[in-house]
Each structure stands twice: as C-alpha cells, then as structure tokens.
The first five atom37 places (N, CA, C, CB, O) and aatype in JSON, in Angstrom:
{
  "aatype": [20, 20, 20, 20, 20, 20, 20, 20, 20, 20, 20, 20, 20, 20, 20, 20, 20, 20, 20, 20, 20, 20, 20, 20, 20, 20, 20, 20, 20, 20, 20, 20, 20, 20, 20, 20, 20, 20, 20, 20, 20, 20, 20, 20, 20, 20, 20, 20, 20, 20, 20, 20, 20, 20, 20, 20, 20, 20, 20, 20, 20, 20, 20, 20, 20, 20, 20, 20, 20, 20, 20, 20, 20, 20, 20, 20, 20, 20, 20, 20, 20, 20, 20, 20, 20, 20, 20, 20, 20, 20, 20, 20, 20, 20, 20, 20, 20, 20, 20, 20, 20, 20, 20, 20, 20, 20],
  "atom_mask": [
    [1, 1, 1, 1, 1],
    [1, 1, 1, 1, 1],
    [1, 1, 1, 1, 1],
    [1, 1, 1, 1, 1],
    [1, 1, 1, 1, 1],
    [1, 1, 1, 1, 1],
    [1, 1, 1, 1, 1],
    [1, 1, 1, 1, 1],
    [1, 1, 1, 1, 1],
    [1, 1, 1, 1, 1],
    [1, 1, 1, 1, 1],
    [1, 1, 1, 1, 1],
    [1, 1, 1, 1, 1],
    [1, 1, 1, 1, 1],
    [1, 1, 1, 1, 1],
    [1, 1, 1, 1, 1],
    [1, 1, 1, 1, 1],
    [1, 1, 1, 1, 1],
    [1, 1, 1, 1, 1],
    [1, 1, 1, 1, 1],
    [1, 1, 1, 1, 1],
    [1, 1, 1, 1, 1],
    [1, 1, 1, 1, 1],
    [1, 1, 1, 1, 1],
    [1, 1, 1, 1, 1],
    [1, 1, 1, 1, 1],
    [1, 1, 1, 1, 1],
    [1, 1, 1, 1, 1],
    [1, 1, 1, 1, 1],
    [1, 1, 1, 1, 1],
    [1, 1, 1, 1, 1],
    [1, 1, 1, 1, 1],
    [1, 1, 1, 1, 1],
    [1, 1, 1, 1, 1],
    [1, 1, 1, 1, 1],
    [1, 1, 1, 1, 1],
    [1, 1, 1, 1, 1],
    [1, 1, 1, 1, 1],
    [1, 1, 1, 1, 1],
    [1, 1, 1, 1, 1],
    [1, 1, 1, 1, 1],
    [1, 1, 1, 1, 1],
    [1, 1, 1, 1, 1],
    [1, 1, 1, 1, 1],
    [1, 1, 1, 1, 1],
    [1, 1, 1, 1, 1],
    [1, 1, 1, 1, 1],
    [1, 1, 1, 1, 1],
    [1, 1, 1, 1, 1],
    [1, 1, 1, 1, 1],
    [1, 1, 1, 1, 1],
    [1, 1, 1, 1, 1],
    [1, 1, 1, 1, 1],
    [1, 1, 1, 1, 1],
    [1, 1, 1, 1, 1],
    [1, 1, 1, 1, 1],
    [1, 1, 1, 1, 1],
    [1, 1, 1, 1, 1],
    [1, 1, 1, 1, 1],
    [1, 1, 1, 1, 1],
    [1, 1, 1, 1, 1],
    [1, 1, 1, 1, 1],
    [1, 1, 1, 1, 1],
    [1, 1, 1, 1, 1],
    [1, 1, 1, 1, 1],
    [1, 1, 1, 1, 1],
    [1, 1, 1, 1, 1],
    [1, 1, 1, 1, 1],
    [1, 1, 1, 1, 1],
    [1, 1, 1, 1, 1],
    [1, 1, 1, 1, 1],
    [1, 1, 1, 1, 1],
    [1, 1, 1, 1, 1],
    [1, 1, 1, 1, 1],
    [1, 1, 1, 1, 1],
    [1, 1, 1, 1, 1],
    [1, 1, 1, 1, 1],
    [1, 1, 1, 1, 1],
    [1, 1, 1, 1, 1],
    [1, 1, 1, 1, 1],
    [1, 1, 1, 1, 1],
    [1, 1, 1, 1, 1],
    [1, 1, 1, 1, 1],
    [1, 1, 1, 1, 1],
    [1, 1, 1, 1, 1],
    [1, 1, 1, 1, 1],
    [1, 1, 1, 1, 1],
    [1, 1, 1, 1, 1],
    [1, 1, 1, 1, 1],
    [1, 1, 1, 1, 1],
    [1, 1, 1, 1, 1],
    [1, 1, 1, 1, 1],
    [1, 1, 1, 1, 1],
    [1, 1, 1, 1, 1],
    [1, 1, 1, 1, 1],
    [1, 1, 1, 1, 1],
    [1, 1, 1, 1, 1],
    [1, 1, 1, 1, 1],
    [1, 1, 1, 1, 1],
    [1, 1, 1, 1, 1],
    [1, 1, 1, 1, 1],
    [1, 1, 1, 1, 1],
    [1, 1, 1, 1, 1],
    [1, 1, 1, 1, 1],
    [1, 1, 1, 1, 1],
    [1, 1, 1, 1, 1]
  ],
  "atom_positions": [
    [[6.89, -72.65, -41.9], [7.64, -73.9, -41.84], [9.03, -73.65, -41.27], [7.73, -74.53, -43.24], [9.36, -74.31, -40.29]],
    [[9.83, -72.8, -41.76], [10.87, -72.45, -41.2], [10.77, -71.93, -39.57], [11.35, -71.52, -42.11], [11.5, -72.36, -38.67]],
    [[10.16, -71.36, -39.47], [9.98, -71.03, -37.62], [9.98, -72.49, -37.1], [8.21, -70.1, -37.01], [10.93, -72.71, -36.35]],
    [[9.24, -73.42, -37.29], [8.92, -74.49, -36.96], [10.63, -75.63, -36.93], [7.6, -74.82, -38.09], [10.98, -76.28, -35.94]],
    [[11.05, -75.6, -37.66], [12.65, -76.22, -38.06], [13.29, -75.56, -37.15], [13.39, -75.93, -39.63], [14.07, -76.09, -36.36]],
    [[12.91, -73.9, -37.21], [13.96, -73.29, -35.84], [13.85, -73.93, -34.65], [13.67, -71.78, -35.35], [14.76, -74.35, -33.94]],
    [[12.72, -73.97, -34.48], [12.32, -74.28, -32.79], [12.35, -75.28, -32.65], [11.12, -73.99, -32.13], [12.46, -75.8, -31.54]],
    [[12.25, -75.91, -33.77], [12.56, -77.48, -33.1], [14.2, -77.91, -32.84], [11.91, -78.75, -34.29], [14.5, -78.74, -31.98]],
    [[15.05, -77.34, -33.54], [16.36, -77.53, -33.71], [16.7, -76.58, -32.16], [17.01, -76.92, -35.4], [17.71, -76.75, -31.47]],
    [[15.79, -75.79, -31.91], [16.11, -74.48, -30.67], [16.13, -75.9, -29.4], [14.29, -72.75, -30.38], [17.14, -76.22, -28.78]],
    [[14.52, -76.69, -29.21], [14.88, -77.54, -28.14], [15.78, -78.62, -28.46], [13.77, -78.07, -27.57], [16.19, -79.23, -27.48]],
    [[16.08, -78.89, -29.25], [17.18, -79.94, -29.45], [18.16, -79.28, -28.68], [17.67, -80.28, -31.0], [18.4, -79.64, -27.53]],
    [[18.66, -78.51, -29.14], [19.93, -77.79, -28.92], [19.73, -77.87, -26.77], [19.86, -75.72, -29.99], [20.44, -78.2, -25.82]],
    [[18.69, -77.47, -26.93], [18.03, -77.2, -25.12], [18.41, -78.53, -24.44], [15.93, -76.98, -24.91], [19.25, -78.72, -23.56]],
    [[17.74, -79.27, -24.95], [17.34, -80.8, -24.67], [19.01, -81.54, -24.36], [16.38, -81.61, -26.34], [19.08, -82.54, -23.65]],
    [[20.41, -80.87, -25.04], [21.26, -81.39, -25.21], [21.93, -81.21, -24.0], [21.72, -81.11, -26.25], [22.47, -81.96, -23.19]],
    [[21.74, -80.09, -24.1], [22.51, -78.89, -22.78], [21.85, -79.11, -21.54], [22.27, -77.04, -23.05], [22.14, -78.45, -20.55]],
    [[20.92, -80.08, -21.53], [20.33, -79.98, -19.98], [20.8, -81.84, -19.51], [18.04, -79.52, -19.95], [21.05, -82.49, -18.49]],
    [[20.71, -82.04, -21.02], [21.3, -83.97, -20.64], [23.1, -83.94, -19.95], [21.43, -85.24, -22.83], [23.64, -84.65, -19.11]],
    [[23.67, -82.7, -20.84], [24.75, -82.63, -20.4], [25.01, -82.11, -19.15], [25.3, -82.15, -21.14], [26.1, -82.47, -18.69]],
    [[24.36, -81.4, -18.47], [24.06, -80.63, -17.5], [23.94, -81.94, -16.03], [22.57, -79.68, -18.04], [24.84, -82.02, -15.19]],
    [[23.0, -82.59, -15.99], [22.47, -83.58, -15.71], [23.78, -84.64, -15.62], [21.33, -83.81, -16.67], [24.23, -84.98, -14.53]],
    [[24.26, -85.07, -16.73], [25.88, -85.95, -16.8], [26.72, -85.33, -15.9], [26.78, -85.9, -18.35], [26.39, -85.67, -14.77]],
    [[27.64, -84.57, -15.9], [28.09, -83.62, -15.29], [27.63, -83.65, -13.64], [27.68, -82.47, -16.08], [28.44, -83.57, -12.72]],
    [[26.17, -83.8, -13.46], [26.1, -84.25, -11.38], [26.45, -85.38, -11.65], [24.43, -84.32, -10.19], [27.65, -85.38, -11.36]],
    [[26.1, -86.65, -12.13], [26.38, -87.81, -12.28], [27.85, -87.7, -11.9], [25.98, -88.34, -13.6], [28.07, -87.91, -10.71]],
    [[28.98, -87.4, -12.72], [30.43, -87.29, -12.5], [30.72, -86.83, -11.14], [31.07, -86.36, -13.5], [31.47, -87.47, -10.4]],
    [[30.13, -85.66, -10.75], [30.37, -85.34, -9.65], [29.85, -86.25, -8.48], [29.99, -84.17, -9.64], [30.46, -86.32, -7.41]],
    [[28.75, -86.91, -8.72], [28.29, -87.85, -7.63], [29.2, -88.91, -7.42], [26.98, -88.44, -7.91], [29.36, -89.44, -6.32]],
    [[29.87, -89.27, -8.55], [31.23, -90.39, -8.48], [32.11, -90.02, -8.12], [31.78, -90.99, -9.51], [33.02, -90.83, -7.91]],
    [[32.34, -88.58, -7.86], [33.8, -88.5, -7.52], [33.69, -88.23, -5.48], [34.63, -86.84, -8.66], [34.31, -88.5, -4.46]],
    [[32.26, -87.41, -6.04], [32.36, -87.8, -4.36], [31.92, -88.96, -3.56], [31.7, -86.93, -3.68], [31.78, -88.83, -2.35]],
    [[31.65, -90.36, -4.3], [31.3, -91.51, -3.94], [33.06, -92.37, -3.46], [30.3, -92.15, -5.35], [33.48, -93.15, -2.61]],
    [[33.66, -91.53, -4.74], [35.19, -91.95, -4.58], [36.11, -91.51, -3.77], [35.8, -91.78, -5.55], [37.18, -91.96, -3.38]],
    [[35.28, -90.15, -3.49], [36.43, -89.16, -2.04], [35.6, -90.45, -1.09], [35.9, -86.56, -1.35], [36.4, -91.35, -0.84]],
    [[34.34, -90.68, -0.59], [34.07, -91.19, 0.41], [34.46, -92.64, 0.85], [32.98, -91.01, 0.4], [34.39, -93.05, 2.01]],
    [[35.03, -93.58, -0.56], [35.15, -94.46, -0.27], [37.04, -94.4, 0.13], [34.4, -95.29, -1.3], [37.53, -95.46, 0.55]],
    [[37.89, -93.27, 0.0], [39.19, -92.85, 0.21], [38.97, -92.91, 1.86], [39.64, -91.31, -0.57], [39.9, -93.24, 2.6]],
    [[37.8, -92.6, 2.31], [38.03, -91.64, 3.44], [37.59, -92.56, 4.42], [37.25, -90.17, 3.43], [38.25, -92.74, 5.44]],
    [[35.95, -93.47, 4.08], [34.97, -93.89, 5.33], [35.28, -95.74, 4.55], [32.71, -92.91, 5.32], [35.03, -96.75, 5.21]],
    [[35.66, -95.78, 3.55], [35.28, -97.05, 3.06], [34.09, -97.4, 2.17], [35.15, -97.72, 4.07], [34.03, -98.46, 1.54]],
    [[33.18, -96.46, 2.16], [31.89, -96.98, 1.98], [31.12, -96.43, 0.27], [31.01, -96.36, 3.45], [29.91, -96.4, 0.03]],
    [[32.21, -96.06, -0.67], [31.78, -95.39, -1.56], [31.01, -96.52, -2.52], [32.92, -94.55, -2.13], [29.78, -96.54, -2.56]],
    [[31.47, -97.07, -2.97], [30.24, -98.38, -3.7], [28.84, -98.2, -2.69], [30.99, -100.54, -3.46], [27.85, -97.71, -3.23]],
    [[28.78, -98.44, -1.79], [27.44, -98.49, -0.92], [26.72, -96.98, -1.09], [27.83, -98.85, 0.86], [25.5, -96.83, -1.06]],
    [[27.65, -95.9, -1.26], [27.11, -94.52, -1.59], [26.4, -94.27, -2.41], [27.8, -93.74, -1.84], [25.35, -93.65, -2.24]],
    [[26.94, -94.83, -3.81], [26.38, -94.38, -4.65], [25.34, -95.33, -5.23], [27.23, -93.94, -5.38], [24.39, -95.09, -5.97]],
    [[25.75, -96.39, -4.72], [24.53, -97.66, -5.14], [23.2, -96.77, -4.34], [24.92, -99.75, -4.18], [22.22, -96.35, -4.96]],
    [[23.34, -96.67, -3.42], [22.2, -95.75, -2.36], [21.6, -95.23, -2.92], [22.5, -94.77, -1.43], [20.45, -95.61, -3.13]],
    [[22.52, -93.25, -3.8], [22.31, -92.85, -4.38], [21.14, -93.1, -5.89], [23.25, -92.7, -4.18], [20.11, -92.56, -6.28]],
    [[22.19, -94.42, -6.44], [21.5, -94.08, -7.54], [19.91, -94.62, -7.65], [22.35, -94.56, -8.64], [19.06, -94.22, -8.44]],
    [[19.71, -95.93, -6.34], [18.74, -96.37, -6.27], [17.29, -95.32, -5.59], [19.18, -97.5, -5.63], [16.09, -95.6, -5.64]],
    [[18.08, -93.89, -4.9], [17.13, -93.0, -4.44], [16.0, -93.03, -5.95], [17.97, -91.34, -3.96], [15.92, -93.65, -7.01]],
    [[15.22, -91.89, -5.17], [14.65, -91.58, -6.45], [15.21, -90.05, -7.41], [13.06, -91.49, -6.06], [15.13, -89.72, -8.59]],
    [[15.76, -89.43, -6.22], [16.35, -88.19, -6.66], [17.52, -88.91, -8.5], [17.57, -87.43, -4.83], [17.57, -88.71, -9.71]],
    [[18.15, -89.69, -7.45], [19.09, -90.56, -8.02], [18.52, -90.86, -9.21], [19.43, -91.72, -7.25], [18.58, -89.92, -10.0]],
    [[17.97, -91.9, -9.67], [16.99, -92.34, -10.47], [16.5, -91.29, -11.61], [15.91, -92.73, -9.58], [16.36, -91.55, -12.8]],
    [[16.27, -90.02, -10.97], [15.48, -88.96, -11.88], [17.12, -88.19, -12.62], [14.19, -87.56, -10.63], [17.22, -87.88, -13.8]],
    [[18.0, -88.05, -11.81], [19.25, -87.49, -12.36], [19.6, -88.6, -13.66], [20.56, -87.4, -11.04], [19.52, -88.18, -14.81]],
    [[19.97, -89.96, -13.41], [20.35, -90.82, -14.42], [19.57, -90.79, -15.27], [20.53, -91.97, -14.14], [20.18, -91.32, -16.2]],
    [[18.36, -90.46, -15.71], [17.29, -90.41, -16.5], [17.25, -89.42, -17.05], [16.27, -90.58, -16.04], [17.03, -89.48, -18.26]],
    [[17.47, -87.9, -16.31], [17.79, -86.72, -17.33], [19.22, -86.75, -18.03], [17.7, -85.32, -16.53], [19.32, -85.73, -18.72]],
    [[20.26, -87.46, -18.11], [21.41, -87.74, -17.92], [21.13, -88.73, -19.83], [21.79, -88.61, -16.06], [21.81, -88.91, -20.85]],
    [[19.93, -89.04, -19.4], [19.92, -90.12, -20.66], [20.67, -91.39, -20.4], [20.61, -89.49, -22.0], [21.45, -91.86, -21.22]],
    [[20.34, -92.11, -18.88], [21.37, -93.54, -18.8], [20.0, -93.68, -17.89], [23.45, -93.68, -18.03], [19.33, -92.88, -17.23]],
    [[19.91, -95.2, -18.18], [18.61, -96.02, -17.96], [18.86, -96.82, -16.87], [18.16, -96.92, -19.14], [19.48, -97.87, -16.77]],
    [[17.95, -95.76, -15.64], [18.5, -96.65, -14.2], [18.42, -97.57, -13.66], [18.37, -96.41, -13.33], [18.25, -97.53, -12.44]],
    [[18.52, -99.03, -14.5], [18.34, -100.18, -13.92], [19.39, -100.66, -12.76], [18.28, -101.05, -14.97], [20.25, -99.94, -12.25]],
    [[19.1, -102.15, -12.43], [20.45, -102.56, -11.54], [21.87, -102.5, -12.37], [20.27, -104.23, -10.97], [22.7, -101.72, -11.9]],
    [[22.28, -103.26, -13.61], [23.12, -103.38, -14.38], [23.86, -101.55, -14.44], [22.37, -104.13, -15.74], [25.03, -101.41, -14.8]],
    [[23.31, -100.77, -14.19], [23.97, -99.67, -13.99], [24.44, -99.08, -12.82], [23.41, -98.97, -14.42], [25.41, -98.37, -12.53]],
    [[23.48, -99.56, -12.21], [24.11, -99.55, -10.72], [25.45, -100.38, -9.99], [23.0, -100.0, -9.95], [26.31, -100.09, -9.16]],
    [[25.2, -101.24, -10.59], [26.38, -102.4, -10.41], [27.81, -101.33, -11.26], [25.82, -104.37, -11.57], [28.87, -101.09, -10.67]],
    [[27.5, -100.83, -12.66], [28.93, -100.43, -12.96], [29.26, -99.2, -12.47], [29.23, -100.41, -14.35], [30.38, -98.74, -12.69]],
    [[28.34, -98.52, -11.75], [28.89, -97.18, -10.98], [29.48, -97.61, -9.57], [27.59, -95.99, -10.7], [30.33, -96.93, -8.98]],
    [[28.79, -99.18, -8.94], [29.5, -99.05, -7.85], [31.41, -100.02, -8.57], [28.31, -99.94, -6.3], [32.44, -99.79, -7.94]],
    [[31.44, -100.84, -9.65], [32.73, -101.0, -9.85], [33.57, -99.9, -10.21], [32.85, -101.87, -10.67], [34.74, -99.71, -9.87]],
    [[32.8, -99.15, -10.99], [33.89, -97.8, -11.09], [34.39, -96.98, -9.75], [33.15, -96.61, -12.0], [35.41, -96.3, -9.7]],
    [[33.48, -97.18, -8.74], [34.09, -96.02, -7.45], [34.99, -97.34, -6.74], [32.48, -95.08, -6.02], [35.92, -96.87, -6.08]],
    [[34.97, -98.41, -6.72], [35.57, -99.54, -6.17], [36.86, -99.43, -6.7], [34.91, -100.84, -6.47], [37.77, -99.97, -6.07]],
    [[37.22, -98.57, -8.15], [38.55, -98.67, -8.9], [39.28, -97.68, -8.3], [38.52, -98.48, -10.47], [40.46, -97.7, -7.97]],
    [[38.37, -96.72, -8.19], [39.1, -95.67, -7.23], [39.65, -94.51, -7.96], [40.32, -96.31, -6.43], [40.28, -93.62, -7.4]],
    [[39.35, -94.55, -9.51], [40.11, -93.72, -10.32], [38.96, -92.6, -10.59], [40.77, -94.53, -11.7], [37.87, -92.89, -11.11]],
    [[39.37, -91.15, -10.13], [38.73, -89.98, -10.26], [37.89, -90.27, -11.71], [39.82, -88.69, -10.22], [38.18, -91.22, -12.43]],
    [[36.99, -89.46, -11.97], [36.06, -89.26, -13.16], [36.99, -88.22, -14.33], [34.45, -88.43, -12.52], [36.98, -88.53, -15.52]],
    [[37.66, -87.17, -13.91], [38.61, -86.27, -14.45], [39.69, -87.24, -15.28], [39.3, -85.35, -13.2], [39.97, -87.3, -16.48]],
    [[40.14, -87.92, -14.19], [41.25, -88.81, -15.17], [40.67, -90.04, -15.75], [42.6, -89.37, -14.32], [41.3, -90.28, -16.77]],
    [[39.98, -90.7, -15.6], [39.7, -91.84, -16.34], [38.98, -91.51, -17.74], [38.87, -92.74, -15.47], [38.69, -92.35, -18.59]],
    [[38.74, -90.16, -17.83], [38.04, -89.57, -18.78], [39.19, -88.83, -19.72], [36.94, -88.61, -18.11], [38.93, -88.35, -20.82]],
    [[40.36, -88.81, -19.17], [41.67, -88.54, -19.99], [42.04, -88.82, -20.88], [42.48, -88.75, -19.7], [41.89, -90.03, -20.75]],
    [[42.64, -88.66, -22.22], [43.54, -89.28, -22.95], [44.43, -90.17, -22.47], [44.12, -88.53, -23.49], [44.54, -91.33, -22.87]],
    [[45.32, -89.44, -21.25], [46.76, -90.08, -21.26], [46.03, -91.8, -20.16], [48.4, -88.58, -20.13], [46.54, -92.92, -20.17]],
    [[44.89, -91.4, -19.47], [44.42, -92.91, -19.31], [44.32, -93.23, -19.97], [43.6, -93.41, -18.86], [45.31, -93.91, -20.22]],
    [[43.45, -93.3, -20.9], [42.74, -94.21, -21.97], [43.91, -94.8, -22.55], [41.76, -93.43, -23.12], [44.1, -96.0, -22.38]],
    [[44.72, -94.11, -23.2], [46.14, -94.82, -23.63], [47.29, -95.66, -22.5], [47.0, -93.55, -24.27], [48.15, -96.49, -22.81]],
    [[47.05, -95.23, -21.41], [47.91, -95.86, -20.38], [46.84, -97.75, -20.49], [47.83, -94.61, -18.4], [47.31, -98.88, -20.39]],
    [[45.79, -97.45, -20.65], [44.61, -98.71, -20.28], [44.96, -99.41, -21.21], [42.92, -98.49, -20.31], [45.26, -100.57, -20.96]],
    [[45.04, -98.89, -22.59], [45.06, -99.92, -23.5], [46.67, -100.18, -24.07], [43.99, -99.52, -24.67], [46.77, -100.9, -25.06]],
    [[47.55, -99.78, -23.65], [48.97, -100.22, -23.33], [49.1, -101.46, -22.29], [49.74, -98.95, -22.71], [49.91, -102.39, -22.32]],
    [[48.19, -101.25, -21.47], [48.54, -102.23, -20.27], [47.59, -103.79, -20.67], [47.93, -101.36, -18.5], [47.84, -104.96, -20.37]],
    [[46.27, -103.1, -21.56], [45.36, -104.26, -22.11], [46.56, -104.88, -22.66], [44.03, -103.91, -23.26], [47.06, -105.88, -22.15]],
    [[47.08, -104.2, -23.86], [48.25, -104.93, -25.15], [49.49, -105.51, -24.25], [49.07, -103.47, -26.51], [50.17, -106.1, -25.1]],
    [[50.05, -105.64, -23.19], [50.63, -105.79, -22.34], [50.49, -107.12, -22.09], [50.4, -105.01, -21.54], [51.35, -107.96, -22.39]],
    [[49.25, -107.41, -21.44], [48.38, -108.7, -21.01], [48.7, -109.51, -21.7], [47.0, -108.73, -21.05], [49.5, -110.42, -21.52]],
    [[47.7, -109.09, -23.09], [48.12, -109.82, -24.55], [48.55, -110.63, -24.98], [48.63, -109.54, -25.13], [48.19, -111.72, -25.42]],
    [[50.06, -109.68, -24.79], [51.23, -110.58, -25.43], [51.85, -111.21, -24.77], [52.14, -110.07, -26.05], [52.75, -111.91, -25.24]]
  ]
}
C-alpha cells in the first residue's frame, strides 16, 4: 500500500512539473507575440494563430488552460496591452494596477 501512495504522489509531483513546464512556453509565446507586435504590428494576430494551431492547442492543454475561443480572445488582449509577461506577473504591477483601479474609484 505504501509503494502505491509513493507513486502516486511520485506522478503528481511529475504531472505538476510538466504543467509548469508547458506554462512557462505559453509565457514565452506571449512575450514573443509582444516583441512582434513592438516590431511588425501583428502580435494579437500571432498568437491568436498560434494558439488556434494545433501545436498551440496541445501546449494550452498540457499547460492545464482549456483552448477555447474565450481564451484566445484574452491572450490576444493581453499582447494588445503590450505589458511583458515578467512584469505583469510582478508585485510592484499588481500593486501599481490596483492603485490606479482605487484611483478610478474615487
């Protein structure tokens, strides 16, 4: 029984590290959707492309994010914002965002 608890907790542990693995191209596919839309204009159209491939499709799925349109739509508003994956994934954003939300506000 105990071998059995190991190994199952062993692919969990596996299973985690490969979703994260998988997230991680995702980020990188946005950032270079975001260098391209700096450069040619065309980064929303990139990655919409992208994610509708099938390559695409199979990455968001090991990734654990469910590749419908509704996801496609918020990867191409996020490269449309223009804000790297590194920083929007920041603290000092996240707090700059919701300073500027409370801002609105009031």
């Amino acid at each position: 029984m105990r071998d059995f608890v190991d190994g199952s907790a062993f692919n969990y542990e596996q299973g985690q590290r490969a979703r994260k693995l998988f997230a991680a191209v995702v980020l990188a596919a946005l950032d270079d959707a975001i260098a391209d839309d700096k450069k040619y204009g065309n980064g929303p159209e990139q990655i919409a492309r992208w994610a509708r491939s099938r390559d695409g499709r199979e990455v968001l799925s090991c990734a654990g994010i469910d590749p419908n349109e509704r996801v496609v739509k918020g990867l191409m508003e996020f490269v449309s914002k223009g804000v790297r994956t590194s920083v929007a994934l920041s603290r000092e954003e996240s707090e700059r965002r919701i300073a500027a939300e409370e801002a609105e506000a009031a």
